[in-house]
C-alpha positions as CSV (number, residue, x, y, z in Angstrom):
1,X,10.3,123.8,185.9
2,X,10.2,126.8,182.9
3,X,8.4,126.0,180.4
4,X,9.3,127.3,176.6
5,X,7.0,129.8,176.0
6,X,6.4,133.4,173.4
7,X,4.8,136.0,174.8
8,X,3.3,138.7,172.3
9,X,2.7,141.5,174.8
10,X,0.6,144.0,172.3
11,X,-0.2,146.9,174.1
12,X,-1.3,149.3,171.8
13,X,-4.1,147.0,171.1
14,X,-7.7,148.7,171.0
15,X,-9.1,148.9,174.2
16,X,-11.6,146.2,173.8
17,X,-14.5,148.0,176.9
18,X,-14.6,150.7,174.4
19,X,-15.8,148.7,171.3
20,X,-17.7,146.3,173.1
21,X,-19.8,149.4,174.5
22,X,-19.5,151.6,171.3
23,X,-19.1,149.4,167.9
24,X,-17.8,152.8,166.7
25,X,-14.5,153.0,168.3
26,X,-11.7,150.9,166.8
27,X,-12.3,147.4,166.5
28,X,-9.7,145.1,168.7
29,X,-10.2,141.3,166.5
30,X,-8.6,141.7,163.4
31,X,-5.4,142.9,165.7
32,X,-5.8,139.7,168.0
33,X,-6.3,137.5,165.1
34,X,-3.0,139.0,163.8
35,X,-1.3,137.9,166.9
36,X,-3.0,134.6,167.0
37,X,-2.0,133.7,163.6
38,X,1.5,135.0,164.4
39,X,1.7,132.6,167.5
40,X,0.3,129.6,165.8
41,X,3.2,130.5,162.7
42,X,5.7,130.5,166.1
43,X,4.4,126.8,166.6
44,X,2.9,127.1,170.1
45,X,0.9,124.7,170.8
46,X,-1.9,126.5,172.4
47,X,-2.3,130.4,173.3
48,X,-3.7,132.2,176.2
49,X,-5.0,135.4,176.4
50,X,-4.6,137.0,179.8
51,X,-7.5,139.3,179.3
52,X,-11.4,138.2,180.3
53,X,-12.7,140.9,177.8
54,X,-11.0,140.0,174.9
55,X,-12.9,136.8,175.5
56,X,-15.4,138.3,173.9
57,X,-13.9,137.9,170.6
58,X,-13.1,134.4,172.1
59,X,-14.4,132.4,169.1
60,X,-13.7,134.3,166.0
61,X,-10.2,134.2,167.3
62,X,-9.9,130.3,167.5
63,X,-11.8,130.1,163.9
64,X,-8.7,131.5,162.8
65,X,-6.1,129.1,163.9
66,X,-5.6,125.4,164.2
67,X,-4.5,125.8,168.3
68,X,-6.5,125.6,170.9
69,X,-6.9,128.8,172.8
70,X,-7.4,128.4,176.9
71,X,-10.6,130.7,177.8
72,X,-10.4,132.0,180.9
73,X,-14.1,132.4,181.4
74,X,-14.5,128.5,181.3
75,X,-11.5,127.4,183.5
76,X,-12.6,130.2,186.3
77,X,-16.1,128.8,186.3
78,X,-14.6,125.0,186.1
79,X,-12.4,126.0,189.5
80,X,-15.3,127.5,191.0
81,X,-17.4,124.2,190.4
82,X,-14.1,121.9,191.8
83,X,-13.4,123.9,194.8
84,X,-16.5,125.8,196.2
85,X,-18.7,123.6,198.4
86,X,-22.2,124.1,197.5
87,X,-21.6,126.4,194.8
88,X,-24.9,128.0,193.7
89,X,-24.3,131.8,192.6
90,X,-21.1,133.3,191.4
91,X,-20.6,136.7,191.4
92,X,-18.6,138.3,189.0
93,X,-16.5,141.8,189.1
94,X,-15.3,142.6,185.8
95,X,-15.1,145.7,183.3
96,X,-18.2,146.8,182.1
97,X,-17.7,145.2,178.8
98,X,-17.3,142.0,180.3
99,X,-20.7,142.7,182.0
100,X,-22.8,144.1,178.9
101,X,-21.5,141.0,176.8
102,X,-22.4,138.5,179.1
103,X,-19.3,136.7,178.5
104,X,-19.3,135.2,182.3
105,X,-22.9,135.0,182.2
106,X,-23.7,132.6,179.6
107,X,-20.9,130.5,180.7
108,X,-22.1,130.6,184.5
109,X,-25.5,129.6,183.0
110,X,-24.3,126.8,181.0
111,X,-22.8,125.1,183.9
112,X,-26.3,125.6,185.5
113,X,-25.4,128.2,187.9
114,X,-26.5,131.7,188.8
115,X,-24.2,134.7,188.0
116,X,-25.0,138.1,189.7
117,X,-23.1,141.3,188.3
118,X,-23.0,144.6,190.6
119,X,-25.3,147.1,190.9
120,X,-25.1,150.2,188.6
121,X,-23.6,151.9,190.9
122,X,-20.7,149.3,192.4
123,X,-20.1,149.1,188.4
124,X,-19.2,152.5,188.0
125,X,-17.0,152.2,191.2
126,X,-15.3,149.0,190.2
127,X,-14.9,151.0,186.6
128,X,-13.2,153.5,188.6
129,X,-10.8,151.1,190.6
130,X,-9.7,149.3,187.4
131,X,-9.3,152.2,185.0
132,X,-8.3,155.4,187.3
133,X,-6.3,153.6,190.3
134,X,-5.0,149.7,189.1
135,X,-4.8,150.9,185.0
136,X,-3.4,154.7,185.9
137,X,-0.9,153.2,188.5
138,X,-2.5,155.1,191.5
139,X,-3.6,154.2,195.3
140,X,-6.0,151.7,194.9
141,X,-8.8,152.5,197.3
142,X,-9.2,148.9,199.0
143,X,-11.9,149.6,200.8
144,X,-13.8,150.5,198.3
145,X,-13.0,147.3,196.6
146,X,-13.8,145.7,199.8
147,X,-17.5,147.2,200.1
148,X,-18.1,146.3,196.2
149,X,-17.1,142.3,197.5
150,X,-19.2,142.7,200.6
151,X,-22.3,144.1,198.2
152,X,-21.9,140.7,196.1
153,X,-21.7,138.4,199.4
154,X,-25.2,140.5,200.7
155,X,-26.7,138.7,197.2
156,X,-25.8,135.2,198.4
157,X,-22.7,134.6,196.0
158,X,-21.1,131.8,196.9
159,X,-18.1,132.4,195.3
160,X,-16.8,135.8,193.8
161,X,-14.3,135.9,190.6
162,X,-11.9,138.5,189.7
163,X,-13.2,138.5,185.9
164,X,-10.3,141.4,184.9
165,X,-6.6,141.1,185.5
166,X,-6.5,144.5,186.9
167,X,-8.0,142.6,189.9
168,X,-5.6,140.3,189.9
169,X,-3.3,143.0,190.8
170,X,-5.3,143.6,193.7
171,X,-5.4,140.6,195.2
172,X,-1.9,139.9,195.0
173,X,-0.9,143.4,196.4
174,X,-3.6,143.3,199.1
175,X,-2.8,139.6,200.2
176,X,-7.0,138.5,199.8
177,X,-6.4,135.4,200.4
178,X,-10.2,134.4,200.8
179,X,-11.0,130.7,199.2
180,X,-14.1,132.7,197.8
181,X,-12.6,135.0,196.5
182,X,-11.5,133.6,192.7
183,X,-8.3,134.7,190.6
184,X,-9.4,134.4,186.6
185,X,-5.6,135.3,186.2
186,X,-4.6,132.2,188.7
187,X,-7.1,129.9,187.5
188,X,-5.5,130.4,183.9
189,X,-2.1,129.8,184.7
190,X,-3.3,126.6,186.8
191,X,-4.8,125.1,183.1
């Protein structure tokens, strides 16, 4: 049930937070391109990038290659749609480059739904949980994460996604098992 597949694990990419948020810190695309073009010349047949910020740079990177690239953004508001009842509002915790590029938002919006991002202050937080505990390999405080999740459900989301892998991580390890509770990560590997 394996399928054939190359994985290009880049890490010394450029944080792509950072240059979303400050266009003068080292800019991440002509790096993923790179490895696009690479993967295409490796003749996958399509190429998924495990990361909902570099979706930013989502359509520059498939101008440069013939392959369709899976976005994560779309797929996660698509399994929202098929498996929410009454879905209205989706709340989304991601980085804070995510956020300020409005990556989840104006596809939430094109599906004719309402997205709601965390206060400033459950932002900074969540930054916190992603960078200094999942990123840094230390205690995730899960209660914290749990009051950032209850903070969205007070706004009436119907549904809340995991828009950065590093929260992937946290579900799995914290067993959230909550049907409202949405995996980007899961929802890729599902298309």
């Amino acid at each position: 049930e394996h399928i054939a597949m190359v994985i290009l694990n880049h890490a010394s990419i450029p944080d792509r937070t950072d240059y979303i948020l400050d266009k003068t810190k080292p800019n991440p695309l002509p790096v993923m391109i790179k490895d696009a073009k690479m993967l295409e010349d490796d003749k996958c047949s399509f190429i998924v990038i495990p990361c909902n910020t570099a979706h930013y740079f989502y359509e520059e990177i498939q101008k440069s290659v013939n392959i369709p690239i899976i976005n994560i953004l779309e797929e996660t508001v698509k399994y929202c749609e098929q498996t929410i009842p009454s879905l209205k509002k989706i709340g989304v915790l991601a980085t804070e480059g995510t956020i300020k590029s409005k990556a989840y938002q104006n596809i939430i919006e094109k599906h004719s739904l309402e997205c709601v991002v965390p206060s400033e202050e459950d932002q900074k937080s969540l930054m916190n949980i992603i960078y200094n505990e999942v990123k840094a390999g230390e205690e995730v405080d899960i209660y914290e994460f749990q009051r950032i999740i209850g903070d969205m459900k007070k706004l009436g989301c119907d549904a809340i996604v995991l828009g950065c892998t590093e929260l992937s991580i946290i579900k799995k390890d914290f067993n959230l098992s909550r049907a409202d509770i949405v995996d980007s990560m899961e929802c890729l590997a599902r298309a």
